[in-house]
Every structure is written in C-alpha cells, then in structure tokens.
ZAGULO-569189 format. One record per residue (C-alpha): x, z, y. Coordinates in steps of 0.25 Angstrom, whole numbers, plus 5000, padded with zeros to 4 digits. Layout:
! ZAGULO-569189
XZY/...
***
This chain:
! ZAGULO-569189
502250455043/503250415033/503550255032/502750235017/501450325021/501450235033/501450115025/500550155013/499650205025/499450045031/499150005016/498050115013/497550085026/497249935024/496849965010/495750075015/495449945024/495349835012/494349945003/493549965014/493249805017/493249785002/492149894999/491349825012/491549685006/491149734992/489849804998/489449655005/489649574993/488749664987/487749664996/487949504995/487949504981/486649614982/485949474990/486149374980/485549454969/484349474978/484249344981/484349284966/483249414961/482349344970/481349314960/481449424949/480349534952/480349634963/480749744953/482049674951/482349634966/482049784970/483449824961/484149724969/484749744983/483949674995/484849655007/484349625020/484649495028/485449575038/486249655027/486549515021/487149455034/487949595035/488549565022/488949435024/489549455038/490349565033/490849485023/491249365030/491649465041/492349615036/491649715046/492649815054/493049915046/492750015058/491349995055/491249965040/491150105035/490250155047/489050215045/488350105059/487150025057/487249875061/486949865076/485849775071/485149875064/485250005075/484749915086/483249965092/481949885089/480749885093/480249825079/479949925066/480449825058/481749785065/481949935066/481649955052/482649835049/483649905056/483550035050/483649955036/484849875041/485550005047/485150085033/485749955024/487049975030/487250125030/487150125015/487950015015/489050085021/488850215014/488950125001/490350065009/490850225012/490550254999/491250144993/492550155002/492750294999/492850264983/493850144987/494550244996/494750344984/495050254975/496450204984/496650344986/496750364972/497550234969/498550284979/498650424974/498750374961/499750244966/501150274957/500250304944/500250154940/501650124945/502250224938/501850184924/502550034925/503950104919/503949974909/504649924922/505850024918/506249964904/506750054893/508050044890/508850124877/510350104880/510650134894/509650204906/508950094916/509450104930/508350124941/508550124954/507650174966/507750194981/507250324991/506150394984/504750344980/503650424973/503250304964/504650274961/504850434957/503450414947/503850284942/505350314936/504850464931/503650384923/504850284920/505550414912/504350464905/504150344900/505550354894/506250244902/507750304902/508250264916/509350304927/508750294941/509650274955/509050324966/509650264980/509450384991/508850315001/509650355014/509350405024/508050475019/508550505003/507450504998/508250454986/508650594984/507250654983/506750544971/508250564964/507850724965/506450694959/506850594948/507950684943/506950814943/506050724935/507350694926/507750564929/509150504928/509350484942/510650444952/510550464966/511450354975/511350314988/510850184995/512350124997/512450124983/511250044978/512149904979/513149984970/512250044957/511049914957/511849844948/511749954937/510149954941/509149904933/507849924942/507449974955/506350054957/505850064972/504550104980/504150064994/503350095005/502749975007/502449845000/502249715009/501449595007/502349515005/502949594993/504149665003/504349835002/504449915013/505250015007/506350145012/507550085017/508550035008/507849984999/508149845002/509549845000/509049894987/508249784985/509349684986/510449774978/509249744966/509149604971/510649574969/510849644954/509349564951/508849734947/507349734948/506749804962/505449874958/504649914970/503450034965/502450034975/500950094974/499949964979/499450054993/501049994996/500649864995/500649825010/499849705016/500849685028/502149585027/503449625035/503249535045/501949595050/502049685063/501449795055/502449815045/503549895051/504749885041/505449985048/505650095055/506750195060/506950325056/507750435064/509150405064/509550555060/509150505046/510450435046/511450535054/511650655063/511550645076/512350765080/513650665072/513350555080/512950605093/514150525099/513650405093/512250425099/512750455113/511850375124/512750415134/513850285128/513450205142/512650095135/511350155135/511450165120/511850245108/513250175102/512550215086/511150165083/510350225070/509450145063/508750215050/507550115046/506550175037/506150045028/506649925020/505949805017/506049745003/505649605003/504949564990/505849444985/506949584982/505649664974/505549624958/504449704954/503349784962/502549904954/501349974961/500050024955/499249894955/500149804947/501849764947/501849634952/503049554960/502849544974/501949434974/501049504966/500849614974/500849524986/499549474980/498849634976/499249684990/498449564996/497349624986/497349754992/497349735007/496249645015/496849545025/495949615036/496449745032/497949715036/497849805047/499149855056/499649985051/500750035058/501950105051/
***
C-alpha cells in the first residue's frame, strides 16, 4: 500500500470509530433528555403525556450506564437484545417485560444504523470533496504587477496541483519551482501537469533547493500526514526544505485535507516515521556488484543502501497550514484535530 493511503487509512479509521461513539452518545442524551420532559409533563393531561416519550426504568439505567460507561463497539451496532430481556421466565409479565426490553432496543439500534450510515456518507463525501475548500484560499498568493511571484513546491501532490491551477485562474501571475524529489521524481510528473495546464514552471533538483530559496517568495507543500502536536510526516526531503525557508524567513505552507490531521505524536510506537525502500531506487546492482559482494571475509557487504521513505517536519519550521476546515498555525490545528478524534478512539494502526 503506498506510505500516505496508509496513513489517511489510520485517520478514517478512528474517525468512523469517533462517529459511531458520537451518534450512540447523541441517542442516550436523547433518551435522557426524552426522561425529563416526562417527568416535568407529569401533571398536564393524558392527551399531552401520550405525545411524549415514556421510557422504562431499565432503558433509563441503560442510558446512564452507557454514558458514564461507552459500550464496545463490537456490539453497539448489533442487532442482540440485552441478556436481561432474552432470559426464560416462568412469569407472563416478566416475559412480556423482556419482550418490551428486547423490542426497545432493537429500534434503538435500527434508529443508531440508520444514523451511522448518513454520518458515514456525509465523511465520504467531505473526503471526496477535501481540496474544494483548500483550493479557493489563493489570497494566500498575493498579486503582484511588476515582476512574477516565485513558488516553490516538492515531489507531487494532488492538492498542491489544484491549488496553484485555481491560483492562475484567478489571475495571480507566478513562476513555480518544482524540486524533483529523488529517488522517486515524482517532481517530474507535477512539473508535466502544471506546464500542460500552462503554467510557468522550472524543474530543479533536490541539491539545488539551498541554491534558488533565496529568490523564493513561498513554499507550497502537501503531506501525508499531520501529527498532534502540529509535526508533518511528509516524502523525504522535505525537511531540508523546510529549514532552506527557515533560513531566508520564506513562508512554509503546508496544504492538507482535515482526514490528514492525525491524533498520534512521534513519539508514540504507533507512528512509524520511516521506512526503507528498495535500494535499486538509488543504483544498479549489476554496477556495484563488487561492492555488494558477501564473500569480502567479514560476513558483510563493504556498501550499505539506505533509501527512507519519509521526512518529519516539526511544527516550529511550518508558518501556515491550510486544510478544508479552516487555516490555522499549528496550535490551531492542534486544538480541531483534538475535535475530531475521541480519546478512546486512538487506536494502534500499523503503517
């Protein structure tokens, strides 16, 4: 799988999590709420306290337990009775009890299904739709009447590609570099796309990022990932870039959709930062065979390949981040990732 689907999975997945805890929480304050309106219509006319919902003293207990205590999400969408309302008894009114208990909370969790499934949609849609609202904040990319603004990105991103093609119709008149991003060049595929969209582009390599960042006026970058504590996990690379900006004080602008936003910090085990990719990313074996030979005596090859997949940005080097949900410095969107996730979703994902 490649490294950002992984990444973007762990976030939907503790987001389907957080919707699912939240429509269950929403349904039991209802159900409490539902109570005191009962309890408060208790001297209008029986007309009147008919329209209102009547719960039983077991559905109330149920309520309050779940929301002291979440239930298991293995068994908050499933169609099972209580095991008090299925056991067997000899009484026609306990057994008519049960059967009320047992019908009570099927409609509940048909009502919870139903509920879940329009949540569902509406995050399918809001990703689907993610680089809609990013794209339009080109006010970012100032106008300017004497000479071109100089934008600089990294690699190739989808969101970045959007963004500086909304920036031109826009009229923003603007000369984008685009660093290659060795060993993959996936530079080379978003300098092809930008100048078959006609944009003024230059193609450079990673090297030379040190050498053009002083005649930059932005950098425009997306990620993979956003951490908790405002760090990007991003193609590697990208932090050199990061501190070229830092030096000549250009502004570092990270575009991310919000399913980015990640509730882990580096340090937790279940971030991975990086991984290694195969080494004939960076050379040809059949060239350095005698460099790879086992048989030197030592019981190890004399060369050693390392091609990592990732860079971490840490937030102190990012200026500005710009996702669907609002632009924010990183402590702002600390604060709307915290928003989104639930503690007890945090769940290890593997990457």
């Amino acid at each position: 799988m490649d490294a950002m689907a992984e990444f973007v999975v762990g976030n939907i997945v503790r987001r389907v999590l957080y919707i699912i805890r939240e429509e269950d929480l929403s349904l039991t304050t209802a159900a409490m709420v539902g109570l005191n309106l009962s309890a408060v219509s208790d001297d209008e006319d029986d007309a009147d306290r008919d329209d209102q919902p009547v719960l039983s003293a077991t559905a109330i207990a149920t309520a309050s337990r779940n929301a002291l205590h979440p239930p298991s999400l293995q068994t908050l969408l499933e169609d099972v009775p209580d095991s008090a309302a299925v056991q067997h008894t000899s009484s026609s009114g306990r057994d008519s009890e049960g059967k009320s208990k047992s019908a009570d909370k099927s409609s509940r969790n048909r009502k919870l299904k139903h509920d879940v499934v329009e949540a569902m949609n509406e995050l399918i849609q809001d990703v689907s739709t993610c680089h809609e609202p990013i794209v339009v904040r080109v006010e970012h990319i100032h106008q300017k009447y004497l000479f071109l603004e100089v934008i600089l990105t990294f690699g190739s991103s989808r969101t970045v590609l959007q963004f500086l093609c909304v920036a031109k119709e826009r009229k923003r008149s603007f000369l984008v570099l685009v660093a290659e991003g060795a060993p993959r060049y996936q530079g080379h595929l978003l300098a092809k796309e930008l100048v078959t969209r006609g944009l003024q582009t230059t193609l450079i390599t990673g090297s030379a990022v040190f050498a053009m960042i002083s005649r930059v006026n932005m950098v425009i970058v997306g990620a993979y990932a956003v951490l908790a504590n405002g760090g990007v996990i991003a193609p590697v690379g990208l932090n050199m870039v990061a501190l070229a900006a830092q030096k000549y004080v250009v502004p570092f602008v990270v575009l991310a959709g919000s399913h980015k936003l990640c509730p882990l910090y580096p340090h937790n085990p279940e971030v991975l930062l990086n991984e290694l990719r195969c080494p004939s990313e960076l050379l040809d074996f059949g060239e350095f065979s005698d460099c790879l030979d086992f048989g030197s005596g030592i019981g190890a090859s004399l060369l050693n390949v390392v091609n990592p997949t990732f860079d971490y940005v840490p937030p102190k080097l990012v200026s500005l981040f710009i996702t669907d949900i609002l632009w924010s410095i990183s402590a702002l969107l600390i604060q709307c990732g915290d928003a989104m996730h639930s503690p007890v979703s945090a769940i290890t994902v593997s990457h």
